[in-house]
C-alpha positions as MATLAB code, in Angstrom:
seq = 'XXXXXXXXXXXXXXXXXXXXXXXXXXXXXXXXXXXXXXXXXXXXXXXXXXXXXXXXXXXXXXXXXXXXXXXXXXXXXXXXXXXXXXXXXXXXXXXXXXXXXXXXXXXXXXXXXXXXXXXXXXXXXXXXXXXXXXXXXXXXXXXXXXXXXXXXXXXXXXXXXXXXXXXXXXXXXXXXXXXXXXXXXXXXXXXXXXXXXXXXXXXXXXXXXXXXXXXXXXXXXXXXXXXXXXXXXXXXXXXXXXXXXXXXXXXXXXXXXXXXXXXXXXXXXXXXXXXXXXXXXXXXXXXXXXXXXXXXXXXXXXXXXXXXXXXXXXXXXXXXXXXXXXXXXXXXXXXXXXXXXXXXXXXXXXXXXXXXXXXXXXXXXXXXXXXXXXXXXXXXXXXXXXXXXXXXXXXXXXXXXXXXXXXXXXXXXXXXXXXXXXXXXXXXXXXXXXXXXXXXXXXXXXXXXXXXXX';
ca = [
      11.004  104.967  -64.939;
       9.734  102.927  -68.296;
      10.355  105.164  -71.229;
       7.889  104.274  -74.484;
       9.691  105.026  -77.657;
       7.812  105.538  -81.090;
       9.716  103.177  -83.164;
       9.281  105.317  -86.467;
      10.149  108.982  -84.709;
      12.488  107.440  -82.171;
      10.655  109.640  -79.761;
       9.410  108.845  -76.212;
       5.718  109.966  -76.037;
       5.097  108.476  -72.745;
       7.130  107.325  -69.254;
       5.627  105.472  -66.371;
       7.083  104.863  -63.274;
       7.494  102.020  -61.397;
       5.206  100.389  -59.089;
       5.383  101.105  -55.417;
       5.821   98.390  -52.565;
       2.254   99.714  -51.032;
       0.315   99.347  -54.751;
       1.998   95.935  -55.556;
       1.060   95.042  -52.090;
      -2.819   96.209  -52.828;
      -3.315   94.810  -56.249;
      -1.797   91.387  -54.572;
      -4.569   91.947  -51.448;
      -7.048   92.718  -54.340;
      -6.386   89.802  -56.170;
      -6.792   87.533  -53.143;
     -10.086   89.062  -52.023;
     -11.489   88.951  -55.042;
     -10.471   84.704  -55.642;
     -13.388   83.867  -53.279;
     -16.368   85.779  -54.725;
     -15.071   85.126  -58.423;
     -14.337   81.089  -58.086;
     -18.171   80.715  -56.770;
     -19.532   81.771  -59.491;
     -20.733   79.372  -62.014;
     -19.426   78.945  -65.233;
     -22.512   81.000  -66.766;
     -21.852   83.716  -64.276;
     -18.176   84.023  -65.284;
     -18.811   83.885  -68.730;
     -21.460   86.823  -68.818;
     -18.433   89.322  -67.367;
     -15.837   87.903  -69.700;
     -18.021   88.301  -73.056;
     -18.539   91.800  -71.686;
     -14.333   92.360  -71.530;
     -14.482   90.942  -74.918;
     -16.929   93.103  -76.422;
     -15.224   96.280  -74.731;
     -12.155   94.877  -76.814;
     -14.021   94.549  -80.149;
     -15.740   98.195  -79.634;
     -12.923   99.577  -79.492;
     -10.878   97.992  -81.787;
      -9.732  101.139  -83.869;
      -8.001  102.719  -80.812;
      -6.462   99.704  -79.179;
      -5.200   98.996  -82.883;
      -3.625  102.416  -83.066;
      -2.071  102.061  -79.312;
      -0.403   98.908  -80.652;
       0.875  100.370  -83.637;
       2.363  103.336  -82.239;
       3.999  101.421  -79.417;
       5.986   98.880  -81.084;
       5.395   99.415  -84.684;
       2.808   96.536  -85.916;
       1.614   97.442  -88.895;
      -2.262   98.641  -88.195;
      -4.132   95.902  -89.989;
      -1.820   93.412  -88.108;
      -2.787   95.047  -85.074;
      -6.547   95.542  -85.743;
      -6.695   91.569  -86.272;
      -4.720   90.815  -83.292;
      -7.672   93.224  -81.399;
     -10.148   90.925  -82.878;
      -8.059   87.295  -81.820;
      -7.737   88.767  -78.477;
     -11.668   88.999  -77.983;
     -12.203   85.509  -79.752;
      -9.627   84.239  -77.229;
     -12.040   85.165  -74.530;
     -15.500   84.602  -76.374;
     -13.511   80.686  -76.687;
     -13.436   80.136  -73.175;
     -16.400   82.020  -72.258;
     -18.114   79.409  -74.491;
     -16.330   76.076  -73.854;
     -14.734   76.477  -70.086;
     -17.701   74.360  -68.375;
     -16.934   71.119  -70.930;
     -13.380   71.655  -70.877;
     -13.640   71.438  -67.216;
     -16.038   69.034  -66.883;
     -16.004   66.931  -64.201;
     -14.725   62.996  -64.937;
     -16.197   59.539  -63.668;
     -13.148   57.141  -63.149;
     -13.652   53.759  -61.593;
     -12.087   52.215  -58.461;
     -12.991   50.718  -55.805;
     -15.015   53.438  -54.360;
     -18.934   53.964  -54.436;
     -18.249   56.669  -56.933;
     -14.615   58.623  -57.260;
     -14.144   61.003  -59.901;
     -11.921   64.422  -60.897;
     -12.851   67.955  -60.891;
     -10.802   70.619  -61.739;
     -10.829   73.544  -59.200;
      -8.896   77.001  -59.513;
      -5.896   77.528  -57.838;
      -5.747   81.134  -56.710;
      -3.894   83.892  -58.449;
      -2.180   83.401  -61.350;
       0.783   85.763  -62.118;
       1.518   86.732  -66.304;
       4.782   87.806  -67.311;
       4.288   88.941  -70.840;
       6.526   90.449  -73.585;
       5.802   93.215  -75.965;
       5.368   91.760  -79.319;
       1.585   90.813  -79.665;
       0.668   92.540  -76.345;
      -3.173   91.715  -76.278;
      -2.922   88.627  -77.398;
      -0.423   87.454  -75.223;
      -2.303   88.670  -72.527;
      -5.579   87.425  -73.633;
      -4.456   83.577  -74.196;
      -2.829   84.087  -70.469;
      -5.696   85.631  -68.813;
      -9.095   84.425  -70.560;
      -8.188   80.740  -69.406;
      -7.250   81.400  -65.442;
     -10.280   84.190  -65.249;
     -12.689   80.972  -66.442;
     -11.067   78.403  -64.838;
     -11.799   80.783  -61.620;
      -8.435   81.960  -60.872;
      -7.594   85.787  -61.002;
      -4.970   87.128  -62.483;
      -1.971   90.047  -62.056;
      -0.202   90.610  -65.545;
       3.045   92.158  -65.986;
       3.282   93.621  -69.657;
       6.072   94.667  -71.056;
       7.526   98.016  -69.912;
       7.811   99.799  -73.263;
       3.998   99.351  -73.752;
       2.366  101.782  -70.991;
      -0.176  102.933  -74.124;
      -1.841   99.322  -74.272;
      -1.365   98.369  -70.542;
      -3.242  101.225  -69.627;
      -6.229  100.250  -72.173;
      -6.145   97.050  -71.189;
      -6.604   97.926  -67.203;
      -9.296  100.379  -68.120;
     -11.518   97.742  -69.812;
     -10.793   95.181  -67.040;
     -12.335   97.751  -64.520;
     -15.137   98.502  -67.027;
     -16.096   94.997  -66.697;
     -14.836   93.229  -64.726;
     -15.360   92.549  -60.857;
     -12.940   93.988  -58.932;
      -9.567   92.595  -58.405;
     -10.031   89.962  -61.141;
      -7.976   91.182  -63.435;
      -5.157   93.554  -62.796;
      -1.736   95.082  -64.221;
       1.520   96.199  -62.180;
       4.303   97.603  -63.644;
       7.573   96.065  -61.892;
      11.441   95.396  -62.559;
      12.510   92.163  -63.036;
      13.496   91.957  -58.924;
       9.894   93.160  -58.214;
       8.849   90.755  -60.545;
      10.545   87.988  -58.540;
       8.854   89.337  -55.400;
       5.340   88.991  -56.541;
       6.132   85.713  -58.045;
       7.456   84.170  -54.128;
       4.567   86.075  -52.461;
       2.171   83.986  -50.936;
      -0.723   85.274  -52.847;
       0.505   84.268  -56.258;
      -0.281   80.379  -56.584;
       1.117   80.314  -60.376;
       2.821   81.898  -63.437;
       2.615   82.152  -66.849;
       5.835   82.944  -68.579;
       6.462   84.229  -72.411;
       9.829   85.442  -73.456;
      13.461   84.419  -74.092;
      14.142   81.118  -73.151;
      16.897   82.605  -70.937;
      14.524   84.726  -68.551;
      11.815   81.678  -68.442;
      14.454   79.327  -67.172;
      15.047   81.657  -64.725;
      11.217   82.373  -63.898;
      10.910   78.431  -64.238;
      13.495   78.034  -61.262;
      12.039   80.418  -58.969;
       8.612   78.802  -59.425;
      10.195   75.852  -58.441;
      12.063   76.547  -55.554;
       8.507   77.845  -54.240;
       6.354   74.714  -55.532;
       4.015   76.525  -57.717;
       3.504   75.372  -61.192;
       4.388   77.538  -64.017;
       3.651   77.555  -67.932;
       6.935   78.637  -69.838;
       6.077   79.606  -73.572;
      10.023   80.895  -74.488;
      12.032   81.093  -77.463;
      12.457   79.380  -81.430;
      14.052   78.587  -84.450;
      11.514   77.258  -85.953;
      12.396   74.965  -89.268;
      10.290   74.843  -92.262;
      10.683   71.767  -94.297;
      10.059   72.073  -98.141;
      10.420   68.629  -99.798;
      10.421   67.913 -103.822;
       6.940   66.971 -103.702;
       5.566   70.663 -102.392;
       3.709   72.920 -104.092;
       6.585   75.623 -104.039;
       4.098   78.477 -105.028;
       1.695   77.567 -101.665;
       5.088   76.990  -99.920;
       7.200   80.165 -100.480;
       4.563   82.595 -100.054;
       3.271   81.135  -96.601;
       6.646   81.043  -95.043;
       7.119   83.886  -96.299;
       3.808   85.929  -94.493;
       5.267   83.346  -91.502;
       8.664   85.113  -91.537;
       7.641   88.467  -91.876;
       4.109   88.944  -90.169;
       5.009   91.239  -87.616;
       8.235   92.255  -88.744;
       9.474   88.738  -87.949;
       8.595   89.480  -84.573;
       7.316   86.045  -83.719;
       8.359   83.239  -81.549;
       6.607   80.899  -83.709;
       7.624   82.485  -87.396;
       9.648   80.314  -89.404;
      13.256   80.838  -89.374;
      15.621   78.190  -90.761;
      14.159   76.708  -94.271;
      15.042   73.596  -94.950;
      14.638   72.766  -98.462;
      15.205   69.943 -101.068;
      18.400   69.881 -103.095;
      16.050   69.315 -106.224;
      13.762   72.586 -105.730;
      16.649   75.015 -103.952;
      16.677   76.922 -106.188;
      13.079   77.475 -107.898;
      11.983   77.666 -103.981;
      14.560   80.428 -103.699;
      13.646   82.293 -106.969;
       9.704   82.239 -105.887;
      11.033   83.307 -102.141;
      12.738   86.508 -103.131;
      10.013   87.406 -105.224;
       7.561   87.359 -102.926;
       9.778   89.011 -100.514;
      10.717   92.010 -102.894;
       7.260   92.711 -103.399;
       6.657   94.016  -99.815;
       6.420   97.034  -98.800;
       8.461   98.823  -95.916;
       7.562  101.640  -94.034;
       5.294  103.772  -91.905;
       2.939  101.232  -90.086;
       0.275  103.570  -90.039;
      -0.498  103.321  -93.542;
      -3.110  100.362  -94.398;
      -0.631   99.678  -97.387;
       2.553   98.831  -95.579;
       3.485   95.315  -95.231;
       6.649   95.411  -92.965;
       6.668   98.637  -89.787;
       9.903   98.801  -88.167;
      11.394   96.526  -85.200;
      10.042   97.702  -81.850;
      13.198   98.672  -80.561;
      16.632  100.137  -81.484;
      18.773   97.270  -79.586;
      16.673   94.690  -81.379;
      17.152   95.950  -85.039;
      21.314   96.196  -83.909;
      20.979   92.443  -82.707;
      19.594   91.272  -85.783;
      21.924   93.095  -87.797;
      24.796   91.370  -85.926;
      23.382   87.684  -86.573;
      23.040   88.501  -90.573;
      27.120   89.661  -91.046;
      27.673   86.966  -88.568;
      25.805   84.315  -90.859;
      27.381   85.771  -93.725;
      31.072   85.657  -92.607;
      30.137   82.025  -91.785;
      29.299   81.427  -95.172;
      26.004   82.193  -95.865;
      25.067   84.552  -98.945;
      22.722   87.352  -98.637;
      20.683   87.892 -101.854;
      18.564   90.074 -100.830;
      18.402   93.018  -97.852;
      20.520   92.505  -95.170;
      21.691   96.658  -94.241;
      20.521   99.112  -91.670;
      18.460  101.713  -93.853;
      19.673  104.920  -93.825;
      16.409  106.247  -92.457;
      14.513  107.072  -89.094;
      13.256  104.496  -86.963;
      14.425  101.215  -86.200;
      13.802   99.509  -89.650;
      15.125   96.381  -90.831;
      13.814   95.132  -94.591;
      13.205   92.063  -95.897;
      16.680   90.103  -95.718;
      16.782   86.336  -97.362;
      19.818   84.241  -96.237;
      20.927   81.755  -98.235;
      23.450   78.179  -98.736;
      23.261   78.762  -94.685;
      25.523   76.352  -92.671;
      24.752   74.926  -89.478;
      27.044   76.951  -87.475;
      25.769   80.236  -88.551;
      23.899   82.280  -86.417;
      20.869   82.687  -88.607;
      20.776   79.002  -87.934;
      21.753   78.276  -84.443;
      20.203   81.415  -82.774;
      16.112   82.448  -83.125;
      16.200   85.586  -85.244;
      13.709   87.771  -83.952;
      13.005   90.058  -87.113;
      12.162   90.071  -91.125;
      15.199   87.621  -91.956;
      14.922   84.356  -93.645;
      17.680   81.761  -93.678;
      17.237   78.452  -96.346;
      19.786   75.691  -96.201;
      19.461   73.060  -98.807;
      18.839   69.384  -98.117;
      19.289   65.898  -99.978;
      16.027   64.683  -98.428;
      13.329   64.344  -95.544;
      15.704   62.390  -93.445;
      18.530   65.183  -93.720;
      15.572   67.557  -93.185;
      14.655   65.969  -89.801;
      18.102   65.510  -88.825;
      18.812   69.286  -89.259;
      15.246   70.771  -88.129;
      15.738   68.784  -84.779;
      18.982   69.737  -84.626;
      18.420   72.468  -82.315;
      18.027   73.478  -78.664;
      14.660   74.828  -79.451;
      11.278   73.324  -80.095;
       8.595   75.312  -79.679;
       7.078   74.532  -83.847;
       7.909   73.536  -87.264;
       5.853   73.418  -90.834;
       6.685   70.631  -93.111;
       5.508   71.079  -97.065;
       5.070   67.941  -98.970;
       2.103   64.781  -99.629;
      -0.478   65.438  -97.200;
      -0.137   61.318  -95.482;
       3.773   61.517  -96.049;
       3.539   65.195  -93.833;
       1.573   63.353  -91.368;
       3.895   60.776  -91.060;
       7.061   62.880  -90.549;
       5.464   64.963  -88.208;
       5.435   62.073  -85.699;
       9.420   62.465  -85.939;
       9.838   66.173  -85.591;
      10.723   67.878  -82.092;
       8.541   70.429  -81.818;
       5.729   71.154  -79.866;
       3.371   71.891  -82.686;
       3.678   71.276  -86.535;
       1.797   72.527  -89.262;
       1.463   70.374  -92.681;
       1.041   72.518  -95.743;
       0.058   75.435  -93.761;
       0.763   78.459  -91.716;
       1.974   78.158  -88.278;
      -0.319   79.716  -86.260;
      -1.938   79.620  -82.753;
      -5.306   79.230  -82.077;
      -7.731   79.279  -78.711;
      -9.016   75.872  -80.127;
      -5.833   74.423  -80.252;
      -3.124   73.658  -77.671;
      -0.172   75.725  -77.907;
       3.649   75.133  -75.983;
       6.862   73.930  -76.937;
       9.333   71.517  -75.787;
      13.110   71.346  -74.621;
      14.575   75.302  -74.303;
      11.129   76.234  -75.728;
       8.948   75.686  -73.277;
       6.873   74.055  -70.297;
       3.277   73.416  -70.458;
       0.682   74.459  -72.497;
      -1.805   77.177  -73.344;
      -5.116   77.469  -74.957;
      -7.193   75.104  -76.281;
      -8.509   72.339  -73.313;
      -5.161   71.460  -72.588;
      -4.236   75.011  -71.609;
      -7.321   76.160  -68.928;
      -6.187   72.692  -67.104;
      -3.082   73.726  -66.135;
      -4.038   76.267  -63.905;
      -6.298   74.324  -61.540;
      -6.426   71.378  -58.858;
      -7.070   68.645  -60.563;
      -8.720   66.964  -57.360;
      -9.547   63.187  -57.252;
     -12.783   62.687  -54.911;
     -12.836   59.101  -53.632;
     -16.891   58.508  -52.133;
     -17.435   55.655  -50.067;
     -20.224   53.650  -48.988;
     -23.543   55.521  -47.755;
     -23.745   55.247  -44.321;
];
């Protein structure tokens, strides 16, 4: 039994049992009944029922907002715009899965030989609960119009929004195309060896998606890993600190910090530390904390009670290392599982605001002598999944080239985007998703060799 805890009451409003062995079995029969009809329909075709999915999304944007809100404590005009990037996510490929998957002339020595991508069968999503439709929409609205179908497995703790999400899908949708099963992390594995299930698409810890990565291997099917980051932010001397602070700042705390892609270890010039850090508090003191129902609240609570107590052990573990906390950085002494705005700074390398992703509203900033000491300590990391770098537009080009990551952002917010691909490298990932790079890695990319006419 999932329990679904409030994270402002600390009160379960909502349990849901696990999946039985005969309904996994039928949503996995479902899936691969449904792979014929759905992959012989033209791109048109396919398109027509996913803008239909996406408009059921936009309709009902208020309620799907409020589902997320209550769930795991978004603040509701975070979650309303998530409802809204969820839709465009599908709208995207709706409109741009026939070129993406175009087919391509290469010459040889055949009469004609070329590659066309073909979908591979059902696609199994393992998804976490921090952005729970989006997550689910940059996993699903690629392998739906690529031609795949698709068997999701949301987080546990989010029965409210997996429930609204199935609904739609069999408003819409064809049968069997899209589907949800709620399973432990052994049924989980089951599903993922079964026969049926051609694929996966991973997001979480870096921990559980090498282990997800591993069993996909062992059974040969190919798998898309989007895991876990410590993303750096570079601020050089040149920057315009003002831009700067405040956009790593809504990067750190959008979502209560919640975000594998949020910056979390600031790397900043020796000769700006400390303006950067002046305009950095300030912005951060001016948010507000509290009930994420209210339109006016800035930071909701962590989604869970274990995740609040885990961050709370990284920031006295960062400060016994040396760090200094200058602003935040207790437990409140109220109801619900609320962390405020903490800013870390003079962090060393072997803290664990440094070393570890913090997954919540703190920001660490360790001081540099210049880009080359920022590189050297933004890449010195296990992770890689994205990093921002603040300085002359050509000069941020340049030392983009030399950070590890799998996406950078110069002058600018760290974001994803269905245009744009989306994946990290070394413990942060395999693979990508979204833009063209993602819908490709869910199909059979299929050389065709023609001879001479007989």
């Amino acid at each position: 039994m999932f329990e679904s805890i409030n994270p402002v009451t600390e009160t379960v409003f909502e349990r849901v049992g696990l999946d039985d062995a005969e309904t996994i079995d039928t949503r996995l029969e479902a899936a691969r009944r449904s792979f014929a009809r759905w992959r012989s329909l033209t791109f048109a075709e396919r398109a027509d029922f996913i803008r239909a999915f996406a408009r059921c999304l936009r309709d009902d944007r208020e309620e799907l907002g409020f589902l997320m809100t209550r769930e795991m404590g978004k603040p509701i005009a975070e979650s309303r715009g998530e409802v809204d990037k969820a839709a465009w996510c599908f709208e995207h490929y709706a409109d741009h899965a026939a070129d993406y998957l175009a087919d391509i002339d290469l010459e040889s020595d055949a009469r004609h030989s070329y590659v066309q991508h073909l979908p591979l069968g059902t696609v199994f999503g393992i998804l976490p609960w921090n952005s729970p439709l989006w997550l689910a929409s940059r996993c699903a609205a690629p392998a739906l119009m690529a031609g795949n179908t698709v068997i999701i497995k949301p987080d546990s703790h989010l029965p409210g929004c997996t429930g609204a999400l199935a609904s739609r899908a069999r408003q819409t949708l064809p049968e069997g195309v899209l589907q949800f099963i709620h399973v432990d992390n052994d049924g989980a594995e089951r599903v993922l060896r079964d026969s049926r299930v051609q694929a996966v698409s991973f997001t979480g810890s870096s921990k559980a998606g090498k282990i997800v990565g591993a069993i996909a291997g062992s059974e040969a099917k190919p798998a898309v890993l989007e895991l876990g980051g410590s993303d750096p932010a570079i601020v050089l001397a040149d920057a315009d600190l003002d831009a700067a602070a405040e956009t790593i700042k809504t990067s750190r705390m959008i979502n209560a910090g919640q975000s594998c892609i949020a910056a979390k270890r600031i790397l900043v010039e020796e000769t700006v530390y400390d303006d950067f850090i002046g305009k950095m508090k300030g912005f951060l003191e001016a948010l507000r904390m509290g009930d994420p129902e209210d339109p006016d609240t800035d930071i909701g609570p962590l989604a869970r009670a274990d995740l609040r107590d885990e961050l709370h052990r990284q920031v006295r573990a960062s400060i016994d290392a040396g760090a200094r906390c200058v602003l935040g950085g207790e437990i409140p002494d109220r109801k619900g599982f609320f962390y405020p705005p903490t800013l870390l700074v003079d962090v060393p390398e072997n803290a664990a605001a440094f070393t570890q992703e913090t997954f919540g509203p703190v920001a660490a900033v360790t001081p540099v002598k210049d880009a080359g000491h920022a590189l050297a300590l933004a890449n010195h990391t296990a992770y890689g999944l994205a990093a921002s770098i603040w300085t002359e537009r050509q000069r941020g080009e340049a030392l983009a080239a030399q950070l590890e990551a799998g996406q950078v952002a110069v002058n600018g917010l760290v974001k994803t985007d269905p245009r744009l691909p989306s994946g990290g490298i070394k413990s942060s990932g395999l693979g990508r998703e979204l833009g063209p790079h993602g819908i490709r890695e869910f199909v059979n990319v299929q050389q065709v060799w023609v001879g001479p006419a007989r």
